[in-house]
C-alpha positions in Angstrom: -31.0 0.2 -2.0 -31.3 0.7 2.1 -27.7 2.1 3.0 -28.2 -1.0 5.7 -27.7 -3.7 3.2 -25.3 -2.3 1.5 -21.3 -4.0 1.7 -19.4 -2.4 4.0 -16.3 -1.9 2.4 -13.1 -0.3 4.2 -9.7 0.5 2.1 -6.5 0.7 3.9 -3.2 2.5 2.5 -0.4 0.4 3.7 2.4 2.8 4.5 2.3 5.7 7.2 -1.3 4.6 7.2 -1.5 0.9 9.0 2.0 0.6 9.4 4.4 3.6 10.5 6.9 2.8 8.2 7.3 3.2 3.8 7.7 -0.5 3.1 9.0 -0.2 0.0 12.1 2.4 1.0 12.5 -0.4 3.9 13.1 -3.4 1.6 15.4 -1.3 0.1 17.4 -0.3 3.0 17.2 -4.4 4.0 18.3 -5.6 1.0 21.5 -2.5 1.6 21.6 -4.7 5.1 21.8 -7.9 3.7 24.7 -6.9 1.4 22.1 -7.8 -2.0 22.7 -3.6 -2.5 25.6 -0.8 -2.6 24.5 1.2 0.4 25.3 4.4 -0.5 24.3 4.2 -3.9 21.4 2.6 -3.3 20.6 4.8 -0.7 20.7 7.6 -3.0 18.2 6.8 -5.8 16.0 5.5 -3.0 15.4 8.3 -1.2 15.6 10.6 -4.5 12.4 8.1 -5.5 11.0 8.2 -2.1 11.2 11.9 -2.0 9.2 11.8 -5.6 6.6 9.7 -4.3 6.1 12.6 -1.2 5.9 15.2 -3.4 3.4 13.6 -6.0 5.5 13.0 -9.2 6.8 8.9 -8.8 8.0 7.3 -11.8 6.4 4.6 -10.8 7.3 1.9 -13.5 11.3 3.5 -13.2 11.1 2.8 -9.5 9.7 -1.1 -10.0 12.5 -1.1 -12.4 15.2 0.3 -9.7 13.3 -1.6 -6.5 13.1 -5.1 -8.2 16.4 -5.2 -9.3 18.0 -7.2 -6.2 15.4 -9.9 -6.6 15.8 -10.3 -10.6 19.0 -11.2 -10.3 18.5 -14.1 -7.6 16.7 -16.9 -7.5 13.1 -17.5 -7.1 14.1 -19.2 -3.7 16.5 -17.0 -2.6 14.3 -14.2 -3.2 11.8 -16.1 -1.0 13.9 -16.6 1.6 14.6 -12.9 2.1 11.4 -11.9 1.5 10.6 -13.3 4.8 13.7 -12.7 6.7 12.3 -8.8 5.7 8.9 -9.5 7.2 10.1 -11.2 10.6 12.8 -8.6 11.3 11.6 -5.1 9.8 7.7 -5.5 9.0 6.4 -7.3 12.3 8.2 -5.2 15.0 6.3 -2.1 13.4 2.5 -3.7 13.9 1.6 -1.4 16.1 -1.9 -2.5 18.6 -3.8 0.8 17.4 -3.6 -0.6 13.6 -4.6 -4.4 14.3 -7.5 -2.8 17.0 -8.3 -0.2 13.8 -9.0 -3.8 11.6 -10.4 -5.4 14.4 -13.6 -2.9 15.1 -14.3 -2.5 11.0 -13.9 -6.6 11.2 -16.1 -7.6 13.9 -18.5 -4.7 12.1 -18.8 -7.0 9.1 -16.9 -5.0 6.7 -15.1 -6.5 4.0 -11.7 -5.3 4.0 -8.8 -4.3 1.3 -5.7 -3.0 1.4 -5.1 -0.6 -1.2 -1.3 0.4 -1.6 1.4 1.8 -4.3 4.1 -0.6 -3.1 4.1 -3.3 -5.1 2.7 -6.9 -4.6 6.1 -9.1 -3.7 6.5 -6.7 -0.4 2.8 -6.6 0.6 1.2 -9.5 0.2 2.8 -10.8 3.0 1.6 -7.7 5.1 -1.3 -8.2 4.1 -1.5 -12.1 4.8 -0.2 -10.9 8.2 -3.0 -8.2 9.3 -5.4 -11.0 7.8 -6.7 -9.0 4.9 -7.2 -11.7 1.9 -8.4 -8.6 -0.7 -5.0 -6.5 -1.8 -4.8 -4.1 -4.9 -1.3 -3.2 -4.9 1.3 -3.1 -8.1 1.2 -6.5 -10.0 4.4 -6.9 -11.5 5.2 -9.2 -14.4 6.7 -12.5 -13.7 8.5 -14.8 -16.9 7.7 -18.3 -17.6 10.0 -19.2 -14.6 8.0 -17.4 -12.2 11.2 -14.6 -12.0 9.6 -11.1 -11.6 11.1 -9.0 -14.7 10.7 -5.6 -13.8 7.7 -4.5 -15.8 4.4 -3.6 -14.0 1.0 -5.6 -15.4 -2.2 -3.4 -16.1 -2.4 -0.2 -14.3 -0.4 1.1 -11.4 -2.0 1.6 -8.1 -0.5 4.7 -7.3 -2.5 8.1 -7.8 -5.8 8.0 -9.5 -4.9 4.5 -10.4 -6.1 3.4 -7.2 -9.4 4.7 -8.0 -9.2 2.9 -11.3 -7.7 -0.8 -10.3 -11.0 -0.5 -7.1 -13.6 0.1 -9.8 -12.2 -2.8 -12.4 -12.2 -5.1 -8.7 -15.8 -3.8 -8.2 -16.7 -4.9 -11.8 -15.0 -8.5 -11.0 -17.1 -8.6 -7.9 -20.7 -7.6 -9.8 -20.4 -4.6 -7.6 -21.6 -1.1 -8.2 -20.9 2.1 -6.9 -24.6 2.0 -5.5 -24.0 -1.2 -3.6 -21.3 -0.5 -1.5 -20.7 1.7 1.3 -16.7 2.5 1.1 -14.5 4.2 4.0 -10.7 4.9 3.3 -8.0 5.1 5.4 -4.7 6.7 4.2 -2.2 9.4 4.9 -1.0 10.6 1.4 -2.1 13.3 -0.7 -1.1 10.9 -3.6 -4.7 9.3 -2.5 -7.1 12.4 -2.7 -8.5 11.0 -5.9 -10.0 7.9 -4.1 -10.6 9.7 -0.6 -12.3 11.7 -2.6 -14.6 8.8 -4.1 -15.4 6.7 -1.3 -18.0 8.2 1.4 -16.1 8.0 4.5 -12.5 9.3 3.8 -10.9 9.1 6.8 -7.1 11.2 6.4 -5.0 9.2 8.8 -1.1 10.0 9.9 -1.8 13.0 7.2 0.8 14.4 5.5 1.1 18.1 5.9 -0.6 18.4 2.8 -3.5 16.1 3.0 -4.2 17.9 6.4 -4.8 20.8 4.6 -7.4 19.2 2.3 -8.8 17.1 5.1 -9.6 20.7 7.3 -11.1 22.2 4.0 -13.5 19.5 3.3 -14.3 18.7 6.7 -12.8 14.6 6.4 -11.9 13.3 10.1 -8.3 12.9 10.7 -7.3 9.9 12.5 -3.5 10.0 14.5 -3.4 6.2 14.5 0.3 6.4 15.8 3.9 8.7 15.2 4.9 8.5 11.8 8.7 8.0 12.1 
């Protein structure tokens, strides 16, 4: 096939990558805010799983288990209700211009666009709703016959290689193959050198000190899209 009919298709992280901020270790600290957690003890196995997740050896389903919690034990509403309070007051102020003008060029390009992110589903499908991306692989997680999340993740975790895995079982869905596509990804972990290493654009972005390594050995561009805080 001529690389110009190919799809376009560019891959966002979500975290440190279009937005400056871990969205997951900030529902947490907002749900410490809202008085739905103990702050210091929440606090505590947060950042021990955040600290996990840096260094490349999350528990992920333990960490669904922990982050989930708050919501299980409310009501579908209520859960609702907060969900968006979270998005007005902590997610929106940290859209940064240089992320929505990032999705803007690959937009007006014709790409088709996903977000592909380890947090799970509940936080970021808002986000995503917000930056206008309709395509999202992120962590599905089970919901009961009430529509009550349960704390158990569906299929296969999008964190690691299991981003790589959950893109090619979307491909399949889409009666796409690796030949018709054209795939750029944007991320800042080195949880994600197993798709960075796939697609043929990887694009390290905010890199953590360890993905900048990789990126100068293989030559990938490395894109400061805005301070990490």
């Amino acid at each position: 096939m001529n690389p110009l009919n190919k799809t376009r298709l560019t891959l966002f992280d979500l975290d440190h990558t279009l937005i400056p901020i871990d969205s997951d270790q900030s529902w947490g600290a907002f749900t410490t805010h809202v008085g739905w957690t103990d702050h210091g003890e929440f606090t505590r196995q947060n950042d021990a799983f955040y600290q996990d997740y840096c260094n490349g050896v999350l528990d992920i389903r333990a960490y669904v288990r922990f982050s989930t919690n708050a919501i299980r034990i409310r009501s579908v509403e209520e859960s609702k209700h907060m969900q968006m309070r979270f998005i007005k007051e902590v997610i929106e102020p940290q859209i940064k211009p240089a992320a929505l003008n990032l999705i803007r060029q690959h937009r007006e390009r014709g790409d088709r666009l996903m977000i592909v992110t380890a947090t799970n589903e509940w936080v970021t499908r808002p986000i995503a709703d917000y930056f206008g991306i309709e395509d999202l692989i992120a962590v599905e997680l089970e919901r009961d016959e009430q529509g009550k999340i349960t704390g158990e993740i569906v299929g296969i975790p999008s964190l690691g290689e299991g981003k790589l895995k959950r893109l090619q079982q979307w491909m399949q869905t889409q009666g796409m193959s690796e030949q018709d596509v054209e795939t750029t990804f944007y991320s800042d972990s080195i949880n994600d050198v197993p798709l960075l290493s796939w697609v043929n654009h990887p694009v390290a972005t905010n890199p953590d000190d360890r993905l900048r390594a990789i990126a100068l050995d293989k030559g990938w561009p490395i894109l400061e899209l805005f301070d990490k805080e």
